[in-house]
C-alpha positions in Angstrom: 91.5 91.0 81.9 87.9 90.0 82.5 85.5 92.9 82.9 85.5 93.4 86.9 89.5 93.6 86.5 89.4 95.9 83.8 86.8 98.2 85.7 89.1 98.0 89.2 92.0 99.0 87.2 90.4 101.7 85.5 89.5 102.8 88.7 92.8 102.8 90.0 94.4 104.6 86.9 91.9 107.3 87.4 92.4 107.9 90.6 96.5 108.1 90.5 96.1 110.7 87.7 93.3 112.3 89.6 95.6 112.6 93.0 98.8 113.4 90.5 100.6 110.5 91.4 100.6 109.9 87.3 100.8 112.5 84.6 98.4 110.0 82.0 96.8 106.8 81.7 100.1 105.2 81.0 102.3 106.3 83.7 99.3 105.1 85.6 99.6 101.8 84.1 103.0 101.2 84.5 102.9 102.1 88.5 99.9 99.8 88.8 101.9 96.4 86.8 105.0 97.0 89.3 102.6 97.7 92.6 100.7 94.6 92.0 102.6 92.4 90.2 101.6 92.1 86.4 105.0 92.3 85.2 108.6 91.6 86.0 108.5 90.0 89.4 111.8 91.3 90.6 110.2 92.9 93.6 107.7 90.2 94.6 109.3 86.9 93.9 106.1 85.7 93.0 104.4 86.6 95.8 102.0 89.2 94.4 101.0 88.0 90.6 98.5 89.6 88.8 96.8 90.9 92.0 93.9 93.2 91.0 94.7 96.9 92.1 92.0 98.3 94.5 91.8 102.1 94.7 90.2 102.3 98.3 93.5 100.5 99.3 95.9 102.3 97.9 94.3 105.9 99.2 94.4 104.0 102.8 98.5 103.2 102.2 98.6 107.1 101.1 96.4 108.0 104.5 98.8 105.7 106.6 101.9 107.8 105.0 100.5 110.8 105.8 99.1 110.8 109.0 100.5 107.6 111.0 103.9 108.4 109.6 104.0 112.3 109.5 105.0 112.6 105.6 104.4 115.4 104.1 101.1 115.0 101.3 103.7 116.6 98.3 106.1 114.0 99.0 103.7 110.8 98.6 103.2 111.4 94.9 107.4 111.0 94.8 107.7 107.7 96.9 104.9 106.2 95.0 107.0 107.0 91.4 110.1 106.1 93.3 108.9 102.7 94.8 105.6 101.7 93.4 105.1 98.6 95.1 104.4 100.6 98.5 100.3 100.9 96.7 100.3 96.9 97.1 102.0 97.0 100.6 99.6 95.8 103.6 99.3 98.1 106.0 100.8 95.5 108.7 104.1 94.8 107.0 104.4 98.5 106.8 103.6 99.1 110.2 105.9 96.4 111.7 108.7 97.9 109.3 107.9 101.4 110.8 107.9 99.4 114.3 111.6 98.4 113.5 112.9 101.8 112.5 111.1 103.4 115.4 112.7 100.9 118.2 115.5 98.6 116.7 117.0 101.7 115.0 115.6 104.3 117.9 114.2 106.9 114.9 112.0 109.8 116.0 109.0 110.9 114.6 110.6 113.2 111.9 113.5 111.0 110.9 111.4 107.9 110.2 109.5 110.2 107.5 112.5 111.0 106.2 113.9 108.0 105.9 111.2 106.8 104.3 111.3 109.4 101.5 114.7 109.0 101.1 114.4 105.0 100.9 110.7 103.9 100.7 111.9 100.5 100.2 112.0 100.0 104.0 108.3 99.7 104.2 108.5 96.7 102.2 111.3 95.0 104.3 110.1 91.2 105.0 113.2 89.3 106.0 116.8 89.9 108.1 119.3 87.5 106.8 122.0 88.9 109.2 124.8 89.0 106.7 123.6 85.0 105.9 122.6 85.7 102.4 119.0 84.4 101.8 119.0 85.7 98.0 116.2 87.8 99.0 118.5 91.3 98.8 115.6 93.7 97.6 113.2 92.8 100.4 115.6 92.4 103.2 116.9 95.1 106.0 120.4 93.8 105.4 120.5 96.5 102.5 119.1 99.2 104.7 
């Protein structure tokens, strides 16, 4: 990592330990190589590699959990360990995804936030393959 990188993932690191979403710098670590793509890319197919973690973002994903979808703040820090990648989210994929529970799937309020908690992958949902497998299975609402 060059020296800006290093600096914004130190920032990052701090901050998930600072909010408790991390016990230590290495829990912090390995939440930030699965949110933005350092590692394995099982999740993001490539889409998100090496993507430099930017701690004004990720408190604006927490912000849009807890007051556009009604989660409760002690529940964020359990999503985030659960499902990671929800830090490197944008805030319009997890909008629309919020937009599809709320009218395709005619979810209050209440039961969108806990679906959510139960099943954060939702928020990431980017494709509907219809039962017409696109080998996409972890992103897709096909699973949901």
């Amino acid at each position: 990592m060059d020296d800006d990188t290093r600096k914004k993932w130190d920032e990052a690191t701090a901050w998930l330990i600072q909010d408790e979403f991390a016990g230590d710098e290495e829990e912090a670590s390995k939440l930030l190589v699965k949110a933005f793509g350092w590692g394995l890319q099982g999740y993001w197919r490539q889409s998100k590699v090496d993507e430099v973690p930017d701690a004004s973002r990720m408190q604006e994903t927490v912000q849009y959990l807890t007051e556009d979808v009604n989660m409760a703040a002690a529940d964020v820090p359990a999503l985030v360990k659960k499902f990671p990648e929800v830090l490197g989210l944008s805030q319009e994929i997890m909008q629309d995804n919020v937009s599809v529970l709320v009218k395709e799937w005619k979810m209050n309020a209440d039961r969108v936030a806990a679906t959510i908690k139960r099943k954060p992958q939702v928020l990431g949902n980017t494709l509907d393959c219809y039962g017409d497998c696109a080998g996409e299975c972890n992103r897709c609402w096909v699973r949901f």
